[in-house]
Each structure stands twice: as structure tokens, then as C-alpha cells.
GUVEXMI-287139 format. One record per atom (N, C-alpha, C, CB): residue in one letter; x, y, z. Coordinates in steps of 0.05 Angstrom, whole numbers, plus 32768, in hexadecimal, padded with zeros to 4 digits. Atoms other than C-alpha are relative to their C-alpha. Glycine has a CB too. Layout:
BEGIN
AXYZ/...
This chain:
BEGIN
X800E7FFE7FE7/X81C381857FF8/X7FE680107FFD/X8012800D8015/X801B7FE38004/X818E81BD7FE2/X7FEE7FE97FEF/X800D80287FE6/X801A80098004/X816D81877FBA/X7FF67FEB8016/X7FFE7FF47FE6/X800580127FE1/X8167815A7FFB/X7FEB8006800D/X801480048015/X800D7FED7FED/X814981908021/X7FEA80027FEE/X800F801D8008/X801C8001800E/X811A819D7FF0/X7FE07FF37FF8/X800680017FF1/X800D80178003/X8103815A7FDE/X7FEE7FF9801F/X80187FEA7FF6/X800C80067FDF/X80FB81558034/X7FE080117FFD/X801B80158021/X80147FE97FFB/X80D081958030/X7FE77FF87FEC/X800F80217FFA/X80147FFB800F/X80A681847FF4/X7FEC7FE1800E/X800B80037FDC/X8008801C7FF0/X809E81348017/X7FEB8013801B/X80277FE98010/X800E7FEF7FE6/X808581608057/X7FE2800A7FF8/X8014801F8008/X80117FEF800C/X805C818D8035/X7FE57FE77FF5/X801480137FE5/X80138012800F/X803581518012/X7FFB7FF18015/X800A7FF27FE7/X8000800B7FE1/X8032812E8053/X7FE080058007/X801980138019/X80187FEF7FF7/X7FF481578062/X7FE77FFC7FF7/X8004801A7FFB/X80188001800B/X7FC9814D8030/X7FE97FE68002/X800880047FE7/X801580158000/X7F8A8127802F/X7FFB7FE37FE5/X7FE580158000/X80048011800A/X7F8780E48015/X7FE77FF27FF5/X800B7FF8800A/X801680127FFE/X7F5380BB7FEE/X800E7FE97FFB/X7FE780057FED/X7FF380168005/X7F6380787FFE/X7FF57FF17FEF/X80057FF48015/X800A80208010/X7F2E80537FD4/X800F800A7FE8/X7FD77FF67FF9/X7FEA8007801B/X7F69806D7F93/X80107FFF800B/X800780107FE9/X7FE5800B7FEE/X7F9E80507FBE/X7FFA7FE07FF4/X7FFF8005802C/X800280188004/X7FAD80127F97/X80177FF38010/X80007FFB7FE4/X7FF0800D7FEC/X7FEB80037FCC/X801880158009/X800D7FE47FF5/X7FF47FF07FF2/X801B80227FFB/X80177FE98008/X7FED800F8018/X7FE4800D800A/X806980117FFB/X8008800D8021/X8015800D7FDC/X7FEA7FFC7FE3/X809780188041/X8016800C7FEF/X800D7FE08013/X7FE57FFD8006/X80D280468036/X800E8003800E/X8006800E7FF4/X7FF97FEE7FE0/X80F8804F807B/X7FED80038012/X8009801F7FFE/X800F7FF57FE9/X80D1807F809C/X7FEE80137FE9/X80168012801C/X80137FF4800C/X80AB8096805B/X7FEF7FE87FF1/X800D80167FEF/X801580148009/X806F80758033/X8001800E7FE1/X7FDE80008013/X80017FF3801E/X806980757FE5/X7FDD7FEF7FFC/X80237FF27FE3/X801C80028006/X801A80767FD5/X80007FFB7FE1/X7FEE801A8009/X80057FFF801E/X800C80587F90/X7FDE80027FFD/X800E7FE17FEF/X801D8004800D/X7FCB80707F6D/X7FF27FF27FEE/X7FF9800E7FF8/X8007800E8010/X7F9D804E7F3F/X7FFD80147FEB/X7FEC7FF28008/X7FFA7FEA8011/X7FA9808A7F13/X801D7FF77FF9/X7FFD801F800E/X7FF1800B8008/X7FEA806F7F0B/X8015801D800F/X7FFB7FF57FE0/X7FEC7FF47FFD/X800B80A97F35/X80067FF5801F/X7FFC801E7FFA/X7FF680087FDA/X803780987F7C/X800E801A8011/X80207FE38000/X7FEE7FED7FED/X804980CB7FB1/X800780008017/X7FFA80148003/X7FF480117FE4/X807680C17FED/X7FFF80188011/X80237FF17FFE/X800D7FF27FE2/X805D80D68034/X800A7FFC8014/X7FE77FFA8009/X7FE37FFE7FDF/X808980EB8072/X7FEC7FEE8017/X800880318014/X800C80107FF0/X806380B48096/X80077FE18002/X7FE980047FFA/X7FF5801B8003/X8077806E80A7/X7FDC7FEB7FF0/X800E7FF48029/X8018800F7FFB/X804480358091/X7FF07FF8800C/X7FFF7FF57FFD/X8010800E7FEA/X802D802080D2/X7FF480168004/X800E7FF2801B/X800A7FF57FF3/X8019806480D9/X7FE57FF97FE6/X800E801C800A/X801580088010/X7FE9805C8099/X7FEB7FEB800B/X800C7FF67FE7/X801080137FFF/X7FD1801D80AB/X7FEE80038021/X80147FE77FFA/X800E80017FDF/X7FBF803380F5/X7FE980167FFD/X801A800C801E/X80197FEF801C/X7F93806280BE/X7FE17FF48012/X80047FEB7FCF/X8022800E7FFE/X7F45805580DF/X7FF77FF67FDF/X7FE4801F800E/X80107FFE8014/X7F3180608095/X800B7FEE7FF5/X7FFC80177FF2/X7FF580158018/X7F5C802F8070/X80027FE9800D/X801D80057FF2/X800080197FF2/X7F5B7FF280A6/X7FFA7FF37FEF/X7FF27FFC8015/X7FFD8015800F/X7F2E7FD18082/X7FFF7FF97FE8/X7FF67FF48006/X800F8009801D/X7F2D7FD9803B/X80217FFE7FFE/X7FE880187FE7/X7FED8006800A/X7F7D7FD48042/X80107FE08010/X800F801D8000/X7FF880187FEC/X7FA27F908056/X80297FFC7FFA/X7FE87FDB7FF4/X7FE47FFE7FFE/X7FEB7F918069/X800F7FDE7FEE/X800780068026/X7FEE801B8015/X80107F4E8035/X801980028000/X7FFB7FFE7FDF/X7FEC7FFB7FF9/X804D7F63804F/X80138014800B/X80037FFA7FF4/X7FEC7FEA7FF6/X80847F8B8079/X7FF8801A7FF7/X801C7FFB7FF6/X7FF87FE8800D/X80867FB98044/X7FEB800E7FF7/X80107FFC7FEB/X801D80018012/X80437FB98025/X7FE57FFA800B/X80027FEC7FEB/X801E80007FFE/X7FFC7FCF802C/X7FF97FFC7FE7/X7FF48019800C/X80098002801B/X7FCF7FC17FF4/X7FDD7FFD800E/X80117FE17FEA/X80177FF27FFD/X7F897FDE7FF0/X7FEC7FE57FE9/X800580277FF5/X800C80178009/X7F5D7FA07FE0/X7FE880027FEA/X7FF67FF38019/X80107FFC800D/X7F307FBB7FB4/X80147FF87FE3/X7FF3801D8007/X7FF9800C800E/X7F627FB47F7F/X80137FEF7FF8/X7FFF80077FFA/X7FF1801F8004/X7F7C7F6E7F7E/X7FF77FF17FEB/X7FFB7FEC8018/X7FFC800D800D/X7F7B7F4D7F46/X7FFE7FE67FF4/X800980058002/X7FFB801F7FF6/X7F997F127F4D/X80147FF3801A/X800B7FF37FE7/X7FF380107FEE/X7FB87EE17F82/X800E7FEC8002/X7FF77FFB800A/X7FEA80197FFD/X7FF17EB07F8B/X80087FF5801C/X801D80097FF2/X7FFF7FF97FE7/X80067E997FCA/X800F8008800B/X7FFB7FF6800C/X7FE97FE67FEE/X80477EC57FCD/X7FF9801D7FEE/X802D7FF67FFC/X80037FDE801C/X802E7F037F98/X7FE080018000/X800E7FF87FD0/X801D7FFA800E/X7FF17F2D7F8F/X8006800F7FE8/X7FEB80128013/X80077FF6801B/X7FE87F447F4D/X7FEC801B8002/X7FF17FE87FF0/X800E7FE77FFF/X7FC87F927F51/X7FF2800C7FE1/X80168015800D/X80087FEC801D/X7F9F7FBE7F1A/X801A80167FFA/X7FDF80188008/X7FF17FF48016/X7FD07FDD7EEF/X801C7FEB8005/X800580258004/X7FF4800E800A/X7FF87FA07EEF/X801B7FFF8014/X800080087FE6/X7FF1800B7FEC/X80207FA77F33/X80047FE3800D/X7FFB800D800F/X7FF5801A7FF7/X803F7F677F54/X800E80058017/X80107FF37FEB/X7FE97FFD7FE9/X80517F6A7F95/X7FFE7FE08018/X7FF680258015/X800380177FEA/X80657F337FCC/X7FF37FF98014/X800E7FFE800B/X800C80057FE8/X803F7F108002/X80147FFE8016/X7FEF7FE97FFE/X7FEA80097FE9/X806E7F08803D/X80027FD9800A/X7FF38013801F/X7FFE801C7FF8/X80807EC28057/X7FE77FFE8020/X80297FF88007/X801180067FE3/X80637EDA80A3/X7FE480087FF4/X800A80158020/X801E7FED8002/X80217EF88085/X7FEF7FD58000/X7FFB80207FCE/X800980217FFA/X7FE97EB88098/X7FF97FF47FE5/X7FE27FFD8015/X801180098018/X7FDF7E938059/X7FE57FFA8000/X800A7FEC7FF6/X802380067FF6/X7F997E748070/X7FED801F7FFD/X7FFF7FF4802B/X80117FE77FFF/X7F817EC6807A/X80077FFC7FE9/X8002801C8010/X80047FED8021/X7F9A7EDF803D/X7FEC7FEA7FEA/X802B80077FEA/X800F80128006/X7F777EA48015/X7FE57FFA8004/X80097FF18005/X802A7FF97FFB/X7F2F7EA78036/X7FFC801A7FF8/X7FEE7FFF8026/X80047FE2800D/X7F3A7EF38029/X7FF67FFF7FE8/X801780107FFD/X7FFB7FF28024/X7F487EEB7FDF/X7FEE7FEA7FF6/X802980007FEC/X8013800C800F/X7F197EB27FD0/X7FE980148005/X7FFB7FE38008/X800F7FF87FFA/X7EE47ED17FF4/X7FF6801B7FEE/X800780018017/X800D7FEE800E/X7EE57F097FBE/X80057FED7FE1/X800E80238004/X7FF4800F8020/X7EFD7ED07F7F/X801180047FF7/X7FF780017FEA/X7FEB7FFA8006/X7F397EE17F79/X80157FED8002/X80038013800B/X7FE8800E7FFF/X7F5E7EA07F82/X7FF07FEA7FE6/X800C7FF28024/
């Protein structure tokens, strides 16, 4: 139990700090917490839900929601399929079935990416 509490308190504690989102290569749903992956290759999870991130003024629009679970910060995309994006450092994560295929596709040509 004491590492529980701890882990709560240190999640809290980090909660606080100031984010730069342009090294936010994507953001994961856990519950009612968020795991931030960097383009440094480090991830740290934030006593915040995703919707609250994404209701973020600053990350609207450079981040685009590709599923439930998943934000992903469009700067580094990669590549495109039309159920998987392909991220810098070689992440792979799912598109959703409800996400609009037609958007995501003018999105991702629109930078060459399909």
C-alpha cells in the first residue's frame, strides 16, 4: 500500500508541471490518468484525463485525436495507413473505426504523408 500512495503522490506532484507540447510525440488514455510520450524517448503519466489535455487551447491544433485512447501530436507522423499511424521513434498506434476517414486522409495527404 505505501508504494500506491506514493506512486499517487509522485503522479500528483508531476501533474503540475509545465508542458512543452511541440516534444509531445503522443498522449495515451489511462482511466482517469494520461501517459505523455516524448520525442526524447521519455513518457510520464499525468493525474489528468485526456479530454482534459485535449480541451488544452495550446495543443488543439497541432494535436488530432485518432482515437478513444489516443492523441498524437501531428508534427510527428511519419507514416499513414488507413487503420495505423506510424510515429518518429517508430511508434504504431491505431486509428479508430469512428474517427472520419475522408478528414484524417486530406489531413495526412495535405502534409505527404499518404
Amino acid at each position: 500500500m505505501r508504494t500506491e500512495n506514493n506512486l499517487k503522490k509522485q503522479i500528483k506532484s508531476t501533474s503540475k508541471l509545465k508542458i512543452d507540447y511541440k516534444q509531445v510525440v503522443y498522449m495515451a488514455a489511462d482511466i482517469n490518468y494520461t501517459m505523455v510520450y516524448f520525442k526524447n524517448g521519455v513518457s510520464k503519466m499525468f493525474a489528468y484525463t485526456l479530454k482534459k489535455f485535449e480541451e488544452n487551447l495550446a495543443i488543439r491544433e497541432s494535436f488530432k485525436r485518432i482515437h478513444r485512447g489516443y492523441l498524437v501530436n501531428q508534427l510527428f507522423v511519419e507514416a499513414w495507413q488507413k487503420r495505423q499511424v506510424m510515429l518518429v521513434g517508430g511508434y504504431k498506434l491505431p486509428i479508430s473505426r469512428r474517427v472520419n476517414y475522408h478528414q484524417i486522409k486530406c489531413l495526412y495527404q495535405s502534409q505527404g504523408l499518404v
